[in-house]
C-alpha positions as CSV (number, residue, x, y, z in Angstrom):
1,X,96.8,61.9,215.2
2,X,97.8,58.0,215.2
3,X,97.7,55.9,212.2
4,X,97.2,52.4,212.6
5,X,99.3,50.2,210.6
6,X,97.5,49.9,207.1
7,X,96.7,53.7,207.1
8,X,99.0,53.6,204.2
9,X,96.8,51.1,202.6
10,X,93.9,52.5,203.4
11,X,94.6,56.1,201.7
12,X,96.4,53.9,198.9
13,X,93.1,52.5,198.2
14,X,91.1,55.9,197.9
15,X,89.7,55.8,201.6
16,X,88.2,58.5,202.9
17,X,89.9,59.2,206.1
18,X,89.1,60.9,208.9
19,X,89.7,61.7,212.7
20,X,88.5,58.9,215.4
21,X,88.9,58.6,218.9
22,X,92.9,60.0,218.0
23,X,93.5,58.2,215.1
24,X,93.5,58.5,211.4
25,X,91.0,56.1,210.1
26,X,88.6,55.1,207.0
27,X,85.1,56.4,207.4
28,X,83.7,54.9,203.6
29,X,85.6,53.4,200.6
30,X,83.1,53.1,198.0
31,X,80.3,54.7,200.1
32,X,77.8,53.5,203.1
33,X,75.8,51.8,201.4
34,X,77.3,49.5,199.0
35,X,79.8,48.8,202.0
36,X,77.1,48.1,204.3
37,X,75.3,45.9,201.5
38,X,78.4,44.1,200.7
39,X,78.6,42.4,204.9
40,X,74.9,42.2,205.1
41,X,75.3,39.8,201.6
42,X,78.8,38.3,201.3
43,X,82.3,39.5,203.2
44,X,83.6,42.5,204.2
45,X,87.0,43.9,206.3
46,X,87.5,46.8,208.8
47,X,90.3,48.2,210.3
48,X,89.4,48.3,213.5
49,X,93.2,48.3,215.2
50,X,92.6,51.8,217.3
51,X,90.5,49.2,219.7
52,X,92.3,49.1,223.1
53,X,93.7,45.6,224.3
54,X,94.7,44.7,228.6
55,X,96.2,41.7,229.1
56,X,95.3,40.7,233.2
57,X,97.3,37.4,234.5
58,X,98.0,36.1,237.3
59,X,96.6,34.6,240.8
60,X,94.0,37.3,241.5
61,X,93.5,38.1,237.4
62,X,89.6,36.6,237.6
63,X,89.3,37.8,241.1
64,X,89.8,41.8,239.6
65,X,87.7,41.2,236.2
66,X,84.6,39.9,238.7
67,X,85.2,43.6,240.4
68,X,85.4,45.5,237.7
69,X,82.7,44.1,235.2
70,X,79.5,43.4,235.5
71,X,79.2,40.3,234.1
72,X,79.9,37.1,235.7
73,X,83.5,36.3,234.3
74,X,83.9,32.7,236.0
75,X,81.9,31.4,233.9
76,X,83.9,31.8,231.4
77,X,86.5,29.2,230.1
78,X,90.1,28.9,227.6
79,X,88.1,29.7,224.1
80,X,85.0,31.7,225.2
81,X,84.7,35.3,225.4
82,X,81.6,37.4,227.0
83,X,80.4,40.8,226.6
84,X,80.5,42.9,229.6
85,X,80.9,46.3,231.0
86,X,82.6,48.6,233.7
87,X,80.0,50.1,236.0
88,X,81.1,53.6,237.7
89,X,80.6,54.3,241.1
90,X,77.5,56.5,240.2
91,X,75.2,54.3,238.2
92,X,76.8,54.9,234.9
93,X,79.1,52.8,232.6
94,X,83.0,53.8,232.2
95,X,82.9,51.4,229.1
96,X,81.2,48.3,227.5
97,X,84.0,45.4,226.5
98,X,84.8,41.7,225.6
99,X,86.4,39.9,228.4
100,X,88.5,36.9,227.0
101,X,90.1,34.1,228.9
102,X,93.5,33.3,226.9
103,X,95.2,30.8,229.5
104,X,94.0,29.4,233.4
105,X,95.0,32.9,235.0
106,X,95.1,35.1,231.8
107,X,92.5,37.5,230.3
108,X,92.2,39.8,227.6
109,X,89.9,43.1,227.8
110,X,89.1,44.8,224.7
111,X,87.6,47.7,225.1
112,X,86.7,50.9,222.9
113,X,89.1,52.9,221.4
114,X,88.4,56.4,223.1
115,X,88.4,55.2,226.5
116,X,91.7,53.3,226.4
117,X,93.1,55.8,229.3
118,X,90.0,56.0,231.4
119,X,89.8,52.3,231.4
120,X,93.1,51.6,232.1
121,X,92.9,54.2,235.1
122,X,89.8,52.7,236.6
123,X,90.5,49.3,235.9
124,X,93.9,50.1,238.0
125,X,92.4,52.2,240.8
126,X,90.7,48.5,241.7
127,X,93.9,46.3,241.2
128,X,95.4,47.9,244.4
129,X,93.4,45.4,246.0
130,X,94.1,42.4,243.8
131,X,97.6,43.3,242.9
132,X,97.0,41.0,239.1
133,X,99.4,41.9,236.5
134,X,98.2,44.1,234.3
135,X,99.8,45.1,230.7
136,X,98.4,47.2,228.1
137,X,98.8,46.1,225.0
138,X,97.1,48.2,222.7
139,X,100.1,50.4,220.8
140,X,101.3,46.7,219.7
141,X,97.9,44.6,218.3
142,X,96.3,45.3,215.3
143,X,92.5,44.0,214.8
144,X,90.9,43.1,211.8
145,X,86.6,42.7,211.6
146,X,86.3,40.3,208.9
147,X,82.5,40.1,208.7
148,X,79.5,38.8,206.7
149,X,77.7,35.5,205.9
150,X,80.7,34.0,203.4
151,X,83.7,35.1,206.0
152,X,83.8,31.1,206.9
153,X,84.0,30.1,203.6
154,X,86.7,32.9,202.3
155,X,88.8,32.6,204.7
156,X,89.3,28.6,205.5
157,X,91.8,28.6,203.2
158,X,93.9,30.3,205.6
159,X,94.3,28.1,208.6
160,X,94.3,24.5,209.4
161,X,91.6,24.7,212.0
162,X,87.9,24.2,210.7
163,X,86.2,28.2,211.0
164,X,83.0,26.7,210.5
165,X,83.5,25.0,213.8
166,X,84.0,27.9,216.0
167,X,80.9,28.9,217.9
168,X,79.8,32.7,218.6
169,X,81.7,34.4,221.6
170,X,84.3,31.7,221.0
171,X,87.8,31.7,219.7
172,X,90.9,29.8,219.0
173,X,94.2,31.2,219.0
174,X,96.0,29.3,215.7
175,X,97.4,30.1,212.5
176,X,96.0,32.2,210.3
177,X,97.6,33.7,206.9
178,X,100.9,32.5,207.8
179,X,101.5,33.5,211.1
180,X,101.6,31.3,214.0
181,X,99.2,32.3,217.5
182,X,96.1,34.8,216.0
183,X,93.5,35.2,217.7
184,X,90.5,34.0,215.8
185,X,87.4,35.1,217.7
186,X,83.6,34.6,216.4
187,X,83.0,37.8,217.1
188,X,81.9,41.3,215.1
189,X,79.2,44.5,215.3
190,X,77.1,43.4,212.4
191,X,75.0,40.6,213.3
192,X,76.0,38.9,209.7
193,X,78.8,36.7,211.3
194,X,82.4,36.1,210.6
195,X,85.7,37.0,212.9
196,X,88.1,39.1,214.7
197,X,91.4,38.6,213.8
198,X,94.2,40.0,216.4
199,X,97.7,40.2,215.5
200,X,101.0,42.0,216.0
201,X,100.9,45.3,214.1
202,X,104.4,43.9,212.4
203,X,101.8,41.2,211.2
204,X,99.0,42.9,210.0
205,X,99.8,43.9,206.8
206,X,100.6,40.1,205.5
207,X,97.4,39.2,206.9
208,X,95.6,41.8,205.2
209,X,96.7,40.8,201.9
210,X,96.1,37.4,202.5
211,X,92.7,38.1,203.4
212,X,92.1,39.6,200.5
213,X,93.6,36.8,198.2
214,X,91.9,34.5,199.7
215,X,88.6,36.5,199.3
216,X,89.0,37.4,196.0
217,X,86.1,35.4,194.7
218,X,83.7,36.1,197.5
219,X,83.5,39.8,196.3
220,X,85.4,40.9,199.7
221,X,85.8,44.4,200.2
222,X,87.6,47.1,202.5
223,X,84.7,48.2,204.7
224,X,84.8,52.0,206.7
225,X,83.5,52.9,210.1
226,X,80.3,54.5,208.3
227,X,78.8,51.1,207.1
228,X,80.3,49.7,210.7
229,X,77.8,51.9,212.6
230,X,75.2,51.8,210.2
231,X,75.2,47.8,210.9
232,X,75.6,48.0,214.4
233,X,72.4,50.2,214.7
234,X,70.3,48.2,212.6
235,X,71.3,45.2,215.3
236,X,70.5,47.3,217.9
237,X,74.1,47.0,219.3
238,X,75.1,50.1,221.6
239,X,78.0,52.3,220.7
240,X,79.9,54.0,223.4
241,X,79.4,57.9,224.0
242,X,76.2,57.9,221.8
243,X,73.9,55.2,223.2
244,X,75.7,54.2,226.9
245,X,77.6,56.8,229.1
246,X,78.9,57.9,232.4
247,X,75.4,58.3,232.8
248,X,73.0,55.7,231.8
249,X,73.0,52.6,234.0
250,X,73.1,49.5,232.7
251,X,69.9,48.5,233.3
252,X,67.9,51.5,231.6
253,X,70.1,50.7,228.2
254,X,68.6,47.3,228.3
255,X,71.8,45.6,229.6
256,X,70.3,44.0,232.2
257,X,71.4,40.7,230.9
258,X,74.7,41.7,231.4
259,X,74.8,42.3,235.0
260,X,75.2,39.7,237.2
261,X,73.9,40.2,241.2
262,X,75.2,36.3,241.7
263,X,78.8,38.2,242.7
264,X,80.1,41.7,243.9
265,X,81.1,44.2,241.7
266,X,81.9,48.0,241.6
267,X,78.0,50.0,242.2
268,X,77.0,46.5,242.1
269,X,74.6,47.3,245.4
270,X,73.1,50.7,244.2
271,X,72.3,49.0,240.8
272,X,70.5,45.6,242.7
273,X,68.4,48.7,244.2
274,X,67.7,50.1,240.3
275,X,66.6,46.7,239.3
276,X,64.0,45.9,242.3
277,X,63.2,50.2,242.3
278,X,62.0,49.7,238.6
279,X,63.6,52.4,235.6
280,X,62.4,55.4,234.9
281,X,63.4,55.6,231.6
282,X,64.2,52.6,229.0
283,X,66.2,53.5,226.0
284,X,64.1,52.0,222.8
285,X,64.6,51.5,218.7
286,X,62.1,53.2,216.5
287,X,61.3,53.3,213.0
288,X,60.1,56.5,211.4
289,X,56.5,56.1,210.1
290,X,56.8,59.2,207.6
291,X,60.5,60.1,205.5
292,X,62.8,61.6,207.3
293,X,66.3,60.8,208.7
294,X,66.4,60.6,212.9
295,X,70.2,61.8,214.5
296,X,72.0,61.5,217.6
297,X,70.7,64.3,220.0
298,X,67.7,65.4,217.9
299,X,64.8,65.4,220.4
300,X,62.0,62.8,221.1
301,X,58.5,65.2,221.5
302,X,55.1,63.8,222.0
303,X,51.8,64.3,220.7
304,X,52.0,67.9,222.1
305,X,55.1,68.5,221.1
306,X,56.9,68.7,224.7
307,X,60.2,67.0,224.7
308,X,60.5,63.6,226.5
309,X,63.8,62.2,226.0
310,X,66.4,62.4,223.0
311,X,67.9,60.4,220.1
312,X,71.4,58.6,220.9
313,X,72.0,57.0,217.2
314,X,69.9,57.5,214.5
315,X,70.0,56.9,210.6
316,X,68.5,55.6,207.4
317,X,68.7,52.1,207.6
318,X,70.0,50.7,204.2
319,X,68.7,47.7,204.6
320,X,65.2,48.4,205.5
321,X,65.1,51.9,203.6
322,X,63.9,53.8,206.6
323,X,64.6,56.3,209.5
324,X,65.7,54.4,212.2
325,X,67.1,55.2,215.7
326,X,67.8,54.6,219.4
327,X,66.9,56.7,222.2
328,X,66.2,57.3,226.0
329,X,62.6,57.7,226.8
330,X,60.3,57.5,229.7
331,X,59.1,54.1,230.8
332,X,55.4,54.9,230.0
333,X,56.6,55.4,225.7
334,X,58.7,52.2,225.9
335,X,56.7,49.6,225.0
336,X,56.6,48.1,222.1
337,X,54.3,49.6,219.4
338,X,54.4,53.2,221.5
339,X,53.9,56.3,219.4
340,X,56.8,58.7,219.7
341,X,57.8,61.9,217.3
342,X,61.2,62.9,216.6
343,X,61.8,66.0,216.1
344,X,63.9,66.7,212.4
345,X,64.4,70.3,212.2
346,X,60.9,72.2,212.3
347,X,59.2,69.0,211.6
348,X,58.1,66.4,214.0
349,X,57.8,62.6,212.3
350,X,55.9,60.6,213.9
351,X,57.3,57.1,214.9
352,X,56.7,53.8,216.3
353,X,59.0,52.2,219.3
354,X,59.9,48.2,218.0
355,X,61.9,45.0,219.1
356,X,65.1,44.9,218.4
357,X,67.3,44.4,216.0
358,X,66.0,46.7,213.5
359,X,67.2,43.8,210.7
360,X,66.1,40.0,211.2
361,X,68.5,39.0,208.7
């Protein structure tokens, strides 16, 4: 098992640890739902350094990211970053990622934590045509998620540049808690604002205690990967393994907006022929109508009771105080206002399919 570089500080502070993706990390602090009231209401930090970091430069850097994601990546520009992801060759999705262009021929991929070696693999498989310099980075950086809608204000103390000026998807590599050249990227998975902070793991720990000076009378708080998932959901943001795979194409998990037929990319044919063949299944949110809690890979039945697709993420919402969930479904129960049942145990719960996110904030 790895440990990131505040594990120490973590168990110090009476985290509850536990095994993800290979490493050691804090699942809940106080519990998942003060945590996940404290983002949705003031300023929160996760640990989130297990993420995975490539650094691509060179001549034919853009020229492999275009390849290998399906987003259009010249588009971007020195400060903006773009959400993207690597199609297989089969219709699925090796990963979803943040694409971030650093310098003129220099990019940073972030991608998720327990596909670090697949990624690497498949991204390098590709790069035997485009021969870009590739270097991962991820034993080194450490990433903090400071998140919520006072993360501007606690944390302008800290740097010279003006937070409030940074746009979403953008970033500005600067100082931040006393060290020189941090990425400071308006960027999160909770849909109340704030910033990832990347930094040396030699770094980290000075800029964790800053943080937390500085934030000291903004309530800020350590935040675990409980209340992290919980707020993702209630966005409607998808989380690798449970609500995208090897197997679900862009496309049917409503990522459409993400891929980009105005270049070729890996599958990028097959998937053109998806999109004009129409989907046969969607993957939708729900709310439970009755009480109940929904979970990943309980079953979707309908009003017979025959099973027609499963749940991906599910959970009681603490902001909403009810059963939500995500799941794949055919086309004719996705839209909006559909009646679904999930199926809790013995009991089926009847449910509605809605718009995302789950929380309008």
């Amino acid at each position: 098992m790895k440990n990131t570089a505040l594990t120490a500080i973590h168990e110090a502070l009476g985290a509850k640890m536990v095994p993800f993706a290979g490493y050691n990390m804090p699942v809940s602090y106080e519990g998942v739902n003060i945590e996940h009231e404290t983002v949705r209401k003031g300023v929160g930090v996760f640990d989130v350094s297990h993420m995975g970091e490539f650094l691509i430069s060179g001549p034919n850097a853009l020229a492999l990211i275009q390849k290998v994601t399906s987003n259009d990546a010249s588009k971007l520009y020195i400060g903006k970053a773009q959400y993207s992801c690597l199609p297989n060759e089969t219709g699925g999705i090796v990963d979803d990622l943040i694409v971030y262009q650093i310098k003129e021929e220099q990019y940073l991929l972030v991608v998720n934590a327990s596909n670090i070696d697949k990624d690497w693999n498949h991204i390098t498989k590709y790069n035997k045509e485009f021969n870009a310099d590739m270097r991962n980075i991820s034993e080194g950086y450490s990433l903090l998620a400071i998140q919520g809608p006072k993360a501007v204000e606690a944390m302008q103390s800290l740097t010279s540049i003006d937070l409030s000026q940074i746009k979403f998807y953008n970033f500005k590599v600067a100082d931040f808690a006393g060290i020189e050249h941090v990425i400071i990227s308006a960027t999160g998975y909770t849909g109340s604002g704030g910033f990832e902070i990347y930094c040396k793991n030699e770094e980290v720990k000075q800029v964790w205690n800053k943080v937390f000076e500085a934030g000291v009378n903004f309530g800020i708080k350590p935040i675990g990967l409980a209340a992290r998932d919980t707020l993702r959901l209630e966005m409607g943001y998808c989380l690798y393994g449970n609500d995208i795979n090897d197997t679900t194409s862009p496309f049917e998990a409503g990522l459409g907006w993400i891929t980009k037929f105005t270049k070729d990319f890996v599958n990028s044919e097959a998937l053109a022929q998806e999109k004009e063949r129409g989907l046969e299944r969607k993957l939708v949110a729900f709310e439970l109508d009755d009480r109940g809690i929904p979970r990943h890979d309980y079953d979707i039945v309908d009003g017979q009771g025959n099973k027609i697709g499963i749940v991906t993420s599910g959970t009681m919402s603490p902001s909403l105080g009810k059963g939500i969930g995500l799941g794949y479904v055919p086309k004719i129960f996705s839209e909006v206002g559909s009646k679904i049942n999930i199926q809790v145990r013995k009991k089926a719960i009847p449910a509605t399919v809605v718009k995302l996110p789950f929380y309008k904030g």
